[in-house]
N, C-alpha and C positions, 0 to 999 in steps of 0.2 A: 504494500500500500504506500502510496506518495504522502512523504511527511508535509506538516505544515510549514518546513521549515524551509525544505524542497519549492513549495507552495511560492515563498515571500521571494526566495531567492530567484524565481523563474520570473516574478513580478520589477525586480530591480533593475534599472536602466531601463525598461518599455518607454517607448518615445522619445529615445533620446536623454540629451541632456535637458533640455527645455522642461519634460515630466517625468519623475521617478515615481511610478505608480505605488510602487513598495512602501513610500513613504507616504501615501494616502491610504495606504489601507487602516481599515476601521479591523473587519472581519475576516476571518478564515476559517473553512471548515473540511475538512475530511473524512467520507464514510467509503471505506472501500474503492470502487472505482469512479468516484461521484467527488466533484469536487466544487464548492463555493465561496465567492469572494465576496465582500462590501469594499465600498470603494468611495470616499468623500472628494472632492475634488474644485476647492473652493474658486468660483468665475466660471465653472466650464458648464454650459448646461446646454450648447447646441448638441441638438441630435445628430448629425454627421460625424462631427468629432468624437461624440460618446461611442458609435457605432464603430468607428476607427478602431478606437480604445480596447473596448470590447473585446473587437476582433485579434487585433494584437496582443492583449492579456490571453485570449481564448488559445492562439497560438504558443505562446510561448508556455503554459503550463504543458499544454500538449507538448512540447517538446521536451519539456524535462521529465515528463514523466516516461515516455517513450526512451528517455536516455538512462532511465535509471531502471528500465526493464518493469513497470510498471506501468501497463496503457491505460488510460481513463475513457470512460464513456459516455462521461456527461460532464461538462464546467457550466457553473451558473455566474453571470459576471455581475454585478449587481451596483448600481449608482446610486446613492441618496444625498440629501439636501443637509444641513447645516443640523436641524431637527431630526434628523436621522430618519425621512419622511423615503419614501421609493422614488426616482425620478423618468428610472431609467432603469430597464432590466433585461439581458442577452443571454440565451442558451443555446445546444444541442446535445440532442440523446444520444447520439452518433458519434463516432469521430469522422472527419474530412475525407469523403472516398476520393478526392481528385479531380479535375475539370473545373468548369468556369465556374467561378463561385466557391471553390473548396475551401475550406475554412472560414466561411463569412457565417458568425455567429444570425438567428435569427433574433430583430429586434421585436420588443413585444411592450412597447411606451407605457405608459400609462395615462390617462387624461392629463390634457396639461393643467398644470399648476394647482393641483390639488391643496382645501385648507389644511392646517394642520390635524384639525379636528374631525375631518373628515379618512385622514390615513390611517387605513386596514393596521389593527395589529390584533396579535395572538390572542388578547382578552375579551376582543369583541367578537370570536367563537367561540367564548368558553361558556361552560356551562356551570348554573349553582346546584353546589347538592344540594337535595330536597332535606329541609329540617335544620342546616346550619345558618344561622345569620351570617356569622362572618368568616372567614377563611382567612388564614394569617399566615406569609410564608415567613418565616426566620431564617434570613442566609449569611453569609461572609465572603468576603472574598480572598480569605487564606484560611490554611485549618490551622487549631493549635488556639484559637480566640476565645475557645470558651462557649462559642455555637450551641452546642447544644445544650451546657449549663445555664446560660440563658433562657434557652428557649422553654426547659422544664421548669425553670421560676416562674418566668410567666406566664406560664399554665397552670402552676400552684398557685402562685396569687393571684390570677385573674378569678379561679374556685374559691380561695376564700374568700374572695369581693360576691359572691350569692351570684357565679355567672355558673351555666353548663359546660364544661371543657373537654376538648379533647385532643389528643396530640400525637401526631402522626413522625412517626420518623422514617421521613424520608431521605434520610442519609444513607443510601441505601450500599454504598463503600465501605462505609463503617460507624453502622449502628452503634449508640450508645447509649439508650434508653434501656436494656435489657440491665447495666449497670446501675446508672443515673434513678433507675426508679425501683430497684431493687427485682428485678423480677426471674431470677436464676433459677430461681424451684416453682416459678409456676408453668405451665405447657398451654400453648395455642388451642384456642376449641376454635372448631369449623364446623358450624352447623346448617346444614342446606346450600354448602358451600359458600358461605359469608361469614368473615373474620368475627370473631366476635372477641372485645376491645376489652383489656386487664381494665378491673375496676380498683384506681389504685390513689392513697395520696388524695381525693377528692376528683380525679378526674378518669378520663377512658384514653386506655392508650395502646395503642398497633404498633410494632415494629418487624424489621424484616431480619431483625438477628434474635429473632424467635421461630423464624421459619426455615433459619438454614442452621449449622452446625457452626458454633460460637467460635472454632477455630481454626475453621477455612476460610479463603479469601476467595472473596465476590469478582472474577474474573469475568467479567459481562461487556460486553459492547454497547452502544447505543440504544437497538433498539430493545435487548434485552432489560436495561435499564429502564428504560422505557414504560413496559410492558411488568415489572416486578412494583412498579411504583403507582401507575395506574391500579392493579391490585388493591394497593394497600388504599389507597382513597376513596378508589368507586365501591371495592368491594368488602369495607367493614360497616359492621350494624353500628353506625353510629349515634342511632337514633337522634333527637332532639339537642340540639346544642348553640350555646350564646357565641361562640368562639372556638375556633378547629385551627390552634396551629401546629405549622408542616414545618418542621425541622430540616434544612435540605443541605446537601452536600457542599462542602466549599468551593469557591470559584464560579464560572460564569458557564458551565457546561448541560450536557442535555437535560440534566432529570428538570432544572427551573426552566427551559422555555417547555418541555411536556409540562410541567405545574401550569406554567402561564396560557399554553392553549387548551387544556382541558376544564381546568377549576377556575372558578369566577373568586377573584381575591378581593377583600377589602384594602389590603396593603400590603406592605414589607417593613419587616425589619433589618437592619442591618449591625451587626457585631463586629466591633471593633475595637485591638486592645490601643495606649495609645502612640506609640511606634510608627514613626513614619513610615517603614515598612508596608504596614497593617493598611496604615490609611490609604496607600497607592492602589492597594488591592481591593478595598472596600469602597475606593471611587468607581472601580469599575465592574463592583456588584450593583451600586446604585445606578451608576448607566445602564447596565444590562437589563435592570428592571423597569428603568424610564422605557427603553426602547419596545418592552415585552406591553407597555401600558400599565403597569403595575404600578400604584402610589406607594409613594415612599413614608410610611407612617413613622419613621423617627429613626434617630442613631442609639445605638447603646455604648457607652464607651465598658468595656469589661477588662478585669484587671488595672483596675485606673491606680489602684495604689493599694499597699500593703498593710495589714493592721496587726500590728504583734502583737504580743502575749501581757504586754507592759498596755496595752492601747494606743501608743502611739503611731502614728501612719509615716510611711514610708511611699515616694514616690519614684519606685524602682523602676517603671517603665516609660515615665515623664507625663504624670498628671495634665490633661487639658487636649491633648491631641484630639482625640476623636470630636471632640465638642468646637475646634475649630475647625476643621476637615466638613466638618455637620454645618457651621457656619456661612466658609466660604461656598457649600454647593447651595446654601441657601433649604437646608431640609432642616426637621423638627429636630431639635436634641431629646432622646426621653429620659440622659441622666448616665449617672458613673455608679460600677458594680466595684467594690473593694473584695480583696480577697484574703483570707486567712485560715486559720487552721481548720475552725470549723468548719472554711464550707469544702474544703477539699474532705475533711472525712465523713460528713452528712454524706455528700457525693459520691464516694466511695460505698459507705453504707446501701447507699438509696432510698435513702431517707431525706427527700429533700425540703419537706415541711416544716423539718425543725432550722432550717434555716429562716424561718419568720418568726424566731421566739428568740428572744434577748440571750436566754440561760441558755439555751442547746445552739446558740450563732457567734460565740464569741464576744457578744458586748451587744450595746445599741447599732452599728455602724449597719454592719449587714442588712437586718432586718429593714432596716427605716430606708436604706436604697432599693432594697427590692421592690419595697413598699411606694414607692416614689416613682420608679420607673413602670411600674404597672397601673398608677393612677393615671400620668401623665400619658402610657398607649392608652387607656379607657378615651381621656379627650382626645388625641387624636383620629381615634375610632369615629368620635361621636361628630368629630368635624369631617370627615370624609363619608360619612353615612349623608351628611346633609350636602355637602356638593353634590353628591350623586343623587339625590331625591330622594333618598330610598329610605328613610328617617320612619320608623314605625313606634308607636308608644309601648312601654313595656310594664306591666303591674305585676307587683310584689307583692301576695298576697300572707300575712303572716297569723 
């Protein structure tokens, strides 16, 4: 298979010196003999020249991969606007049998000048599970952030807030909720063939390192990924719930745009520790998610600083990052997680409840941020329910 790396390099120098296409690339993807690009290219939006373009990126992947004894079958060349809107789109299923016209990708435009409001994305064919309000994805854009300890807080707290929760781990590389929520000795029931969800900690939760053996590795391709993930969401009894967050794998790869074209979200979250590093990488979780249509419901900055045993804090990973990173892209902060002894051995345990009590959290600090950051997604929630219209009353009946 043609690496992506293959990919950028076959893209470098097209056009000359005038255009380095390599250096407009946005995207790149590789599934066996299928190959697709995005392509920004800021001034250029005649059609002839894009078709030029096209055709000579179409060519020269075709050639590297043909040199590297890998032939392709299809390249998708793909133009968008500054919005990251479609402008412009060229392919074939084919490769170039020869004769007049061989290699002239087919152009296939789009209406000109589309709003922005009006450009196709992945969410406006998704669909809502029946009985969930809101659908919440939890991502990162490196692993190692804390992702999933996040994400099981705020499915503990948003349950102790009097919400239905349920939490789906779709980290489907490497599950961590079979740990994170203690669940070692219990066994998956499949009844009528639908998942039916650990009732655990105040909430319902699914994972897929309950359905394979805890110490082999998830050696899956795309679509299998795909297809193991779809599973876990369409096909557990989730019955009735205020809130469904999906835990998803680090990075910007397939299981979240499958999340983004199948399930209808209310938002995302994104996990960051504060590490410039981190941040780099969690910029371009939150574009990934901009581009899928998916609102950005807030930053978490996690591991923001150390609290020892004395109570004093410690800013071992440089306090403040994530919350300017949250800043500059102009998206919601929902707050800073500290970390200490207790919550790594709650978390161990999987016991992660008592990370909301003073005596079993190590002090005040914990408890009151998690507490913090779960009130503050509640408003985000409730302001993103009301852009979208979709704002329903809800009674507490006691």
């Amino acid at each position: 298979m043609l690496s992506k790396s293959a990919v950028i390099e076959a893209l470098n120098g097209v056009a000359g010196e005038q255009m380095n296409l390599a250096e407009h690339l946005e995207w790149v993807a590789v599934l066996e003999d299928h190959v697709s690009v995005r392509l920004h290219l800021p001034g250029v939006s005649d059609q002839v020249a894009l078709t030029q373009l096209a055709g000579e990126a179409d060519r020269a992947i075709r050639d590297a991969a043909r040199d590297a004894g890998n032939p392709v079958r299809a390249v998708r060349v793909t133009f968008v606007n500054e919005a990251g809107d479609e402008v412009f789109a060229a392919g074939q299923d084919k490769p170039p049998a020869g004769g007049p016209g061989a290699g002239q990708p087919r152009a296939t435009p789009p209406p000109r000048s589309p709003a922005p409001s009006q450009a196709p994305n992945p969410q406006q064919g998704a669909t809502a599970l029946e009985g969930i309000t809101h659908a919440i994805a939890v991502g990162a854009g490196k692993g190692g952030v804390g992702k999933s300890t996040v994400a099981v807080n705020l499915a503990v707290g948003l349950a102790q807030n009097n919400n239905a929760v349920g939490l789906c781990d779709g980290d489907i590389y490497g599950p961590s909720l079979p740990t994170l929520l203690g669940l070692d000795a219990m066994e998956q029931q499949v009844i009528d063939g639908v998942l039916q969800p650990f009732n655990v900690h105040g909430i319902k939760a699914v994972t897929i390192g309950k359905l394979v053996d805890a110490d082999k590795p998830l050696i899956w391709r795309g679509p299998m990924a795909h297809g193991a993930f779809n599973q876990l969401v369409s096909k557990t009894r989730w019955g009735e719930l205020d809130h469904l967050i999906v835990d998803l794998p680090p990075g910007t790869g397939d299981v979240p745009l499958t999340l983004a074209q199948s399930l209808q979200l209310a938002g995302a979250v994104i996990v960051c520790t504060p590490q410039k590093v981190a941040q780099d990488d969690a910029v371009r979780a939150a574009r990934m998610f901009q581009q899928l249509g998916v609102d950005i419901l807030g930053v978490v900055e996690n591991m923001s600083y150390f609290v020892g045993d004395d109570g004093k804090e410690y800013d071992i990973f440089g306090r403040g990052g994530a919350e300017l990173m949250a800043q500059r892209m102009n998206l919601p902060y929902l707050g800073a997680i500290p970390i200490n002894m207790a919550l790594r051995a709650n978390s161990d345990a999987g016991d992660p409840a008592r990370n909301f009590a003073p005596e079993t959290a190590g002090g005040e600090a914990l408890p009151k941020a998690l507490r913090a950051v779960v009130r503050n997604l509640e408003s985000q929630l409730a302001l993103a329910t009301l852009r979208k219209g979709s704002s329903r009353p809800k009674l507490n009946i006691s």
